[in-house]
N, C-alpha and C positions, 0 to 999 in steps of 0.2 A: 504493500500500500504506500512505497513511497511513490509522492507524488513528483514527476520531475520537473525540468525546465522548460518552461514553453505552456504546458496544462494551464496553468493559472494567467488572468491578466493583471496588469499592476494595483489595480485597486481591492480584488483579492487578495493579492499577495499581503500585501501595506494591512491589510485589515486582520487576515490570520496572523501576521506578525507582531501586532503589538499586542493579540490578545497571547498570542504565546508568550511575549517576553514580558507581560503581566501575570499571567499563572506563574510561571517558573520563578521571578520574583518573587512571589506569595510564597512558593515552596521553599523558597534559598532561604526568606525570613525567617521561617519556621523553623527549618531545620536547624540554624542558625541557634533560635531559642531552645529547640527540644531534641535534638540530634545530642544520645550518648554517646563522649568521645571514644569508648571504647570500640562501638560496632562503626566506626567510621570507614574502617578497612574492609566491612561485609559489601557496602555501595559498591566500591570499587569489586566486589568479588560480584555481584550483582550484576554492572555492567558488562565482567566479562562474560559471563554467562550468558547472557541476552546477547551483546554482539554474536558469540558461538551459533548459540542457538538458532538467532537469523538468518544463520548462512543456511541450512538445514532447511531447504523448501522439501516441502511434504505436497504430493499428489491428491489433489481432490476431485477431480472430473479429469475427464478427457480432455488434454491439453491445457490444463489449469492447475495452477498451485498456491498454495499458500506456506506462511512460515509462523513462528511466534512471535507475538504482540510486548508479550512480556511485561504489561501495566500492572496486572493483578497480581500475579505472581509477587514480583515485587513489591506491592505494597502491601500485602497479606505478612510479609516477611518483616518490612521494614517502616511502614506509612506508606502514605498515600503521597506526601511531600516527598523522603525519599525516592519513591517510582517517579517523581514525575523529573527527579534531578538527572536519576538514572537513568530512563531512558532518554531524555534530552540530551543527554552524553553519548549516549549510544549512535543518536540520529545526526549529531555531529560529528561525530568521526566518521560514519558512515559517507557522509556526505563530502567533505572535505579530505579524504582522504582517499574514497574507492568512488566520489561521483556516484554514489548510490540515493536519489535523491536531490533534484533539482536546490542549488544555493536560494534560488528566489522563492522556489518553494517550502524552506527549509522550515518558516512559522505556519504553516499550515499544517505539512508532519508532525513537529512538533505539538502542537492544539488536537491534534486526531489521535497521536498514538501515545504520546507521553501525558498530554494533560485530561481531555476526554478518557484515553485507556485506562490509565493511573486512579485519578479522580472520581471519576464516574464509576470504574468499578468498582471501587473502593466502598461509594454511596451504596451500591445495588451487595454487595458481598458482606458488608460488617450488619442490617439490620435480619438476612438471610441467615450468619454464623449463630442471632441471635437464639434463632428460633429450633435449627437445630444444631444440637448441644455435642460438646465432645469432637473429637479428632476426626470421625465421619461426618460431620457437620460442617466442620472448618473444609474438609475437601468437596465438600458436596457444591458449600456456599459457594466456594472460589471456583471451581469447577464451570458452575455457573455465570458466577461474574463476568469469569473470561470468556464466557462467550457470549454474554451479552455485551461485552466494553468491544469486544469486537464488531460488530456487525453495528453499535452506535461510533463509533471508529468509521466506520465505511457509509453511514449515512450523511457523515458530517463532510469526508470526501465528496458524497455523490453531492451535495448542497452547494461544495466550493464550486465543482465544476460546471454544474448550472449556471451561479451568479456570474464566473469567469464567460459564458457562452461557451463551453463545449459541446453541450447537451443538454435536452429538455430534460427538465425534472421526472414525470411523466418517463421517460423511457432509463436511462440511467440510476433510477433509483432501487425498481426491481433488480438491475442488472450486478449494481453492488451491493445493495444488501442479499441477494439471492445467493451469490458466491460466496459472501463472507457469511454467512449461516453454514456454509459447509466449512467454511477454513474455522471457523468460530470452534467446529465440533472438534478441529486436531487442536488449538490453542486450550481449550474444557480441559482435552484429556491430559496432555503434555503440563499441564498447571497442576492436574490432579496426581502425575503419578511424580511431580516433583515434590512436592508438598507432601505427599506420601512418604517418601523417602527422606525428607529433613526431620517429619514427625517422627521416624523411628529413632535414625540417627541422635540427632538434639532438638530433642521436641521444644527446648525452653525456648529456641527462635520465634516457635508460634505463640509464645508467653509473655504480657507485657515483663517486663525487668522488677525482680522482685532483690531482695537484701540478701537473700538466698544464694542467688545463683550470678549475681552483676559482678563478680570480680571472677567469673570462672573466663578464662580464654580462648578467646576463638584462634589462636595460632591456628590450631594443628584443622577448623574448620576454613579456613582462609588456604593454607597449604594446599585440603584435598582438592576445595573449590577451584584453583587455578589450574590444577592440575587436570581437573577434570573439563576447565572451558579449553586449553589449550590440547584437551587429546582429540575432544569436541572438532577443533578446528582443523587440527593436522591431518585427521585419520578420517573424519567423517563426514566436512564439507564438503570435500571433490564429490562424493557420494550424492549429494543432492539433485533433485530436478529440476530440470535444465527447464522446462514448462515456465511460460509465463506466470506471475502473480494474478489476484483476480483484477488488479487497477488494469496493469496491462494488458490482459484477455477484454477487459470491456473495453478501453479504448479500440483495443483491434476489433474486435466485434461494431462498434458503433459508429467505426470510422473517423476518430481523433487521435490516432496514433501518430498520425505524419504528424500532427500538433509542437509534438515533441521536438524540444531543441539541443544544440549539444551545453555542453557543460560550460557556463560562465567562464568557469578558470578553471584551469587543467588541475587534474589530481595527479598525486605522485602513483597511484595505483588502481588507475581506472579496472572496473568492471571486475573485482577481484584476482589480478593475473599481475604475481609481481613482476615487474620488469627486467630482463635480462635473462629468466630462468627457463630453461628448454623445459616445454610438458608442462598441458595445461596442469594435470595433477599436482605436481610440485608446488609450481607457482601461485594455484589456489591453495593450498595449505599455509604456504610461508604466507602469503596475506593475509589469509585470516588467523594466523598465530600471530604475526604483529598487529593487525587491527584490534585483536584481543588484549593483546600489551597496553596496548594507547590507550581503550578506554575504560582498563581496569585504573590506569593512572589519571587519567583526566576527570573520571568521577570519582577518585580516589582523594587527588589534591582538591575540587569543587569542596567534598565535604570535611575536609582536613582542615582549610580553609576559613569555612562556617563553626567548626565545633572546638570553642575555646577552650583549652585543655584546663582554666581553671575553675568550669562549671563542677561540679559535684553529680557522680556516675547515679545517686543514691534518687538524684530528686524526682518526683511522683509526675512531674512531665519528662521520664526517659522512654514512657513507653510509647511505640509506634501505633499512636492515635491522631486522628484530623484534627 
């Protein structure tokens, strides 16, 4: 769903960008105030993961793909502010580094997947976790969430691209929400069996921070976690499907794909293929193990940044609430 250069026109653009770079403000605030410095090093472990994960397009129809969102997930883990730092790091490295994601369109992804996906599921999954209780609850909720922050992710695209003149409301709206209900169903699952596996591991993640367990270290969770987004990228991106996303399949479908323009400013690593390395295999690996680097780091320093080492770990706003 990233949307690229040329989709949007400028008064689109200009308009999803300052609400993006007002959400993400709002978030930077927060976390700022409520961000324990201890779990400061999980965002960054967070983003890598999500970058990972994104490369990882999954098959949903015939010539159509989707990948993970990553809103919920993250903010089930960390807030709702966190996911939305996190993935806004994510969609900038992405962008600025692999051209994945038009620069002019960078506040509109931004607004659809970091701050709608983050926020909005965040709304739809904590009054869900309410009602059912316990660790099959929290996966059931989030499960859910994700896949509704998706397919409201993909309405808020099919909205831009109306105002911008791509397409009639009216025909583009079935077209992305219809796909992204299916992609929505691999984002459900991939949010559930991750969640599932933290909850065995160290369930206290899914616990706001009690006196109990806030001095316990996440070293050795931080460790697995990179190790796990960089096996992610080495071993199992090339492996993805090459199929268009559902942005891409409607615009090809509806006939605004020629729309599309090239890249503002050149990336150092267009289209995931690092430069100079024979074999696309290779090349897509080494990219996304440094893509993975970058913004384990760049969300890492974002929330290093924000969280003043001399707030107290103890205080009753460290837990990952709006």
């Amino acid at each position: 769903m990233h949307i690229p250069d040329g989709f949007l026109d400028s008064k689109t653009a200009v308009a999803t960008g300052v609400l993006a770079a007002a959400g993400l403000g709002v978030a930077l605030r927060h976390a700022r105030r409520h961000l324990p410095p201890r779990r400061v090093p999980l965002l960054g472990l967070a983003a890598a993961f999500v970058f990972a994960a994104q490369m990882l397009n999954f098959p949903v129809l015939a010539g159509t793909s989707g990948h993970l969102i990553g809103g919920v997930l993250t903010a089930v883990l960390l807030g709702p502010s966190a996911a939305v730092i996190v993935i806004s790091a994510v969609l900038i490295v992405q962008c600025l580094m692999f051209a994945d994601g038009g620069i002019s369109a960078l506040g509109a992804n931004i607004f659809n997947m970091a701050i709608i996906g983050g926020t909005l599921g965040w709304a739809i999954y904590y009054p869900v976790s309410r009602v059912f209780k316990g660790r099959f609850g929290t996966v059931l909720a989030a499960a859910f969430a994700s896949w509704c922050s998706t397919v409201l992710a993909a309405v808020a695209c099919a909205g831009e691209l109306t105002v911008a003149g791509k397409a009639r409301w009216s025909v583009v709206l079935p077209a992305m929400a219809g796909v992204h209900m299916l992609i929505g169903i691999g984002e459900g699952l991939i949010t559930a069996l991750v969640l599932s596996a933290v909850a065995r591991a160290r369930p206290e993640l899914l616990q706001p921070e009690r006196p109990a367990t806030a001095r316990r270290s996440y070293g050795t969770v931080l460790a697995y976690g990179v190790l796990i987004a960089l096996g992610l990228a080495l071993f199992v991106s090339p492996l993805a499907s090459k199929w268009p996303d559902g942005l891409d399949k409607t615009a090809e479908v509806l006939g605004f794909q020629t729309r599309a323009a090239g890249p503002i400013m050149p990336a150092p690593i267009p289209d995931y293929a690092m430069p100079g390395i024979h074999g696309s295999v290779l090349a897509t690996s080494i990219a996304g193990a440094v893509g993975t680097v970058v913004a384990f780091v760049l969300a890492w320093l974002l929330a290093r940044t924000l969280a003043p080492r001399t707030r107290t770990e103890n205080s009753p706003s460290s837990s990952p609430t709006p």
